[in-house]
C-alpha positions as CSV (number, residue, x, y, z in Angstrom):
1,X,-43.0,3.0,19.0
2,X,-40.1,0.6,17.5
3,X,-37.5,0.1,15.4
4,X,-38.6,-2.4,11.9
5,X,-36.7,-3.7,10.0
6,X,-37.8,-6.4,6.7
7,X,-38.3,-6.4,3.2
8,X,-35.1,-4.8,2.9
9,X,-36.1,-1.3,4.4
10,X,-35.6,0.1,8.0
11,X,-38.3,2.0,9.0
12,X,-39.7,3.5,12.6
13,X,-42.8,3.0,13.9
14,X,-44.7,6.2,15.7
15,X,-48.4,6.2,16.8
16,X,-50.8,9.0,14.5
17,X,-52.5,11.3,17.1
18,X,-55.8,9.3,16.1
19,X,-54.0,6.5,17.2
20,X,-53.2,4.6,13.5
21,X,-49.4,2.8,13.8
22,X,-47.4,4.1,11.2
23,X,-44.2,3.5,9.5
24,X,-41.9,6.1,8.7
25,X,-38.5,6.7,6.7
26,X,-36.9,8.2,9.4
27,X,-33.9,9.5,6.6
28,X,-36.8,11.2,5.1
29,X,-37.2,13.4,8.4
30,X,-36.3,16.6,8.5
31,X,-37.9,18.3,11.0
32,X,-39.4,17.5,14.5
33,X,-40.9,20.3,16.5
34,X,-43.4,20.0,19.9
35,X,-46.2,22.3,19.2
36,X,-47.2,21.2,22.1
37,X,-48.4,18.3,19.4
38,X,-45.5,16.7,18.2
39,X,-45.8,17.3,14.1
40,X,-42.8,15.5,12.1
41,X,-41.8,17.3,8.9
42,X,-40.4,15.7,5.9
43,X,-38.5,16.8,3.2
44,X,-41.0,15.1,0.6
45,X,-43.5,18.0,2.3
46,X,-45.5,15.8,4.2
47,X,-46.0,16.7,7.7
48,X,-47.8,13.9,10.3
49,X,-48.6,14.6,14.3
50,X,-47.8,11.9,16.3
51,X,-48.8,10.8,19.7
52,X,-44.9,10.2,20.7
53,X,-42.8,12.8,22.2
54,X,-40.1,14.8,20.1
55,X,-37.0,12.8,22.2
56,X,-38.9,9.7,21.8
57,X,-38.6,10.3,17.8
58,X,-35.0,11.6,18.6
59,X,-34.0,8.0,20.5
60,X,-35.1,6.3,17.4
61,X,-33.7,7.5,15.1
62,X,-30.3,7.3,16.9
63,X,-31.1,3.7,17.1
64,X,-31.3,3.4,13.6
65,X,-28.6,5.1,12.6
66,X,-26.7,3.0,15.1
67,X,-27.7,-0.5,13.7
68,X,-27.4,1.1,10.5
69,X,-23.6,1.5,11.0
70,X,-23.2,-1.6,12.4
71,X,-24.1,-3.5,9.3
């Protein structure tokens, strides 16, 4: 799991539970619930379940945000 950033977009990276890195819009995100699967909601409708753990997903986007502010 890390924080990207290129191409002009930040993104985050979380792990699929099949195990396919993926990289999300994390100011897409509007939901992240432990099911006991973690499944990340976003306001598009999409939903994806990842392998990380809901604070894990919580930690980065807080990093994000923060580099995000620092700009």
């Amino acid at each position: 799991m890390h924080y990207k950033e290129g191409e002009g977009e930040r993104m985050v990276e979380v792990t699929k539970i099949n195990g396919v890195k993926v990289l999300v819009n994390p100011d897409l995100i509007e939901l992240v619930e432990e099911t006991p699967d973690t499944v990340i909601s976003f306001t598009t409708g999409r939903k994806i379940i990842v392998k990380e753990s809901r604070q894990e997903i919580k930690s980065l986007v807080k990093s994000y945000r923060k580099d995000i502010f620092a700009l």
